[in-house]
C-alpha positions as CSV (number, residue, x, y, z in Angstrom):
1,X,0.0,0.0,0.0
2,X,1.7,3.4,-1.1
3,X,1.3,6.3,1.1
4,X,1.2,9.7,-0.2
5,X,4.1,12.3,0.9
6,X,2.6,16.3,1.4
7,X,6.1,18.1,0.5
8,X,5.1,21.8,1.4
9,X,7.0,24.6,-0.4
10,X,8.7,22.5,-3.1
11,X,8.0,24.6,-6.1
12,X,9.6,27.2,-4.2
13,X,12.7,25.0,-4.0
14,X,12.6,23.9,-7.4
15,X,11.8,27.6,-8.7
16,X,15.0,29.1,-6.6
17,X,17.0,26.6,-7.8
18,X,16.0,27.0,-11.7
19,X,17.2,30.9,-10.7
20,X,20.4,30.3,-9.8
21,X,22.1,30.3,-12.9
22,X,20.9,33.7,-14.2
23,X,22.1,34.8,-10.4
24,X,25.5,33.4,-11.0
25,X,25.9,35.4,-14.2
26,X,24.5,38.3,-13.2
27,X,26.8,38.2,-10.4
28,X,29.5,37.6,-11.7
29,X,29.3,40.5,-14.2
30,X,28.4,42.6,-11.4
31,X,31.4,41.5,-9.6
32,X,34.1,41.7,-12.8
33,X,32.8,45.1,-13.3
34,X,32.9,46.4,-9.6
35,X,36.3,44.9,-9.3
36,X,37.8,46.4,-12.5
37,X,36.5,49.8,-11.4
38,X,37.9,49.5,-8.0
39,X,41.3,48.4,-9.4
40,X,41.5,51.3,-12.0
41,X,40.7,54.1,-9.6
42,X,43.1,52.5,-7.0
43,X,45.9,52.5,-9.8
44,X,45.0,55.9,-11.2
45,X,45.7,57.4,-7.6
46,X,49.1,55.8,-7.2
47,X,50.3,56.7,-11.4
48,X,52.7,59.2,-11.0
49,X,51.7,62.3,-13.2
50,X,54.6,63.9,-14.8
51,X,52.2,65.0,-17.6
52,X,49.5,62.9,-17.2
53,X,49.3,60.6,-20.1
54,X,50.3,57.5,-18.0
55,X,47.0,58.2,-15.8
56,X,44.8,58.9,-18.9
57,X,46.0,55.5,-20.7
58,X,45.1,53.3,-17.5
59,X,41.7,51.4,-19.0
60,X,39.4,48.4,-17.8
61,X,38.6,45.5,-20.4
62,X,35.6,43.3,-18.6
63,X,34.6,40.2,-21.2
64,X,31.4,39.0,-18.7
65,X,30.4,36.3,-21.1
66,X,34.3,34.7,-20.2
67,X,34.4,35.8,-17.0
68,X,37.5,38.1,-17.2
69,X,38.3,41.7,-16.0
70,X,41.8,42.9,-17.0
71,X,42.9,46.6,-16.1
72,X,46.1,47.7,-17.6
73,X,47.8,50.1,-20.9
74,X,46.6,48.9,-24.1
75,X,47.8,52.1,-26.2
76,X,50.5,51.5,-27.9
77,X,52.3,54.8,-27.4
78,X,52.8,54.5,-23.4
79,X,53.1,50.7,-23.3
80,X,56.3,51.0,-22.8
81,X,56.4,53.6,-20.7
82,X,53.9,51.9,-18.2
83,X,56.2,49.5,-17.9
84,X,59.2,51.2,-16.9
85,X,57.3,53.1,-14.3
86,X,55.7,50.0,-12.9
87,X,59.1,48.0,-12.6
88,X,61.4,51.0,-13.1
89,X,65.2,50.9,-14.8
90,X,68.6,51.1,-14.6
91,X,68.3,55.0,-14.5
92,X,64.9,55.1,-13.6
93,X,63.6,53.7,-10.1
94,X,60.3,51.2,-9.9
95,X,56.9,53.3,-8.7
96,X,54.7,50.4,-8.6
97,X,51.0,51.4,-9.6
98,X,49.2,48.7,-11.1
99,X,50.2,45.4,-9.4
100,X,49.9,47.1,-5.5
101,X,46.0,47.6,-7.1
102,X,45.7,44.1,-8.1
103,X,47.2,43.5,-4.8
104,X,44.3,45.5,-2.9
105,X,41.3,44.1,-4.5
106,X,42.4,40.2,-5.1
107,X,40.5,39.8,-1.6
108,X,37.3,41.5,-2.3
109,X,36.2,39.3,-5.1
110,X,34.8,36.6,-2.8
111,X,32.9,38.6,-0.2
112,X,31.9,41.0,-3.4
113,X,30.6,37.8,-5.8
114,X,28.5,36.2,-2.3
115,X,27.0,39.4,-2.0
116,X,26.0,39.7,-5.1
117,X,24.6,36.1,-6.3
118,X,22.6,37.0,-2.5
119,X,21.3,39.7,-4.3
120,X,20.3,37.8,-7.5
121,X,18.7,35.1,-5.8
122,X,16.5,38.0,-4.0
123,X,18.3,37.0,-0.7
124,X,19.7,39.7,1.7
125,X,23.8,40.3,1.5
126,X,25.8,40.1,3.9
């Protein structure tokens, strides 16, 4: 003789859980983009400015549908340059900008991506 099993709530269940990818993703972009603009801003106050073109070339590439946030000098003209400011020369000591950045927002991407799928999922962050 089967018995019958009253599960109260599970379309709720099953409907959260359907959510969770959309969630994931929208977190995720949320996160890339909050980190790159964190790491950009954080970089553009430690640049040195001798005339300013360093700090004007510092950009933020975000690809959400990868996944990937990259903040650096894509123009061609202070490439270089960037370089030998960041790890400095012979003549020419280092004044690190761009990595101490990375440095200061590698451990906010965590907190920042549980928050945010929280968020998503119409939960409270924390």
């Amino acid at each position: 003789m089967a018995r019958r099993i009253r599960l109260d709530g599970l379309q709720d269940v099953l409907r959260a859980i359907g959510r969770i990818p959309e969630a994931a993703d929208a977190a995720r972009a949320e996160t890339l983009h909050e980190w790159a603009d964190g790491v950009q801003g954080t970089a553009e106050d430690r640049v040195p400015r001798r005339t300013g073109n360093l700090w004007e070339a510092l950009d933020q590439r975000v690809t959400e549908q990868y996944g990937r946030a990259e903040v650096g000098v894509w123009d061609p003209e202070e490439l270089e340059y960037a370089l030998y400011v960041e790890k400095g020369t012979s003549s020419m000591p280092d004044q690190p900008y761009l990595v101490p950045a990375f440095d200061e927002h590698r451990r906010e991407v965590p907190r920042a991506y549980r928050a945010a799928f929280r968020r998503h999922m119409g939960g409270a962050a924390s």
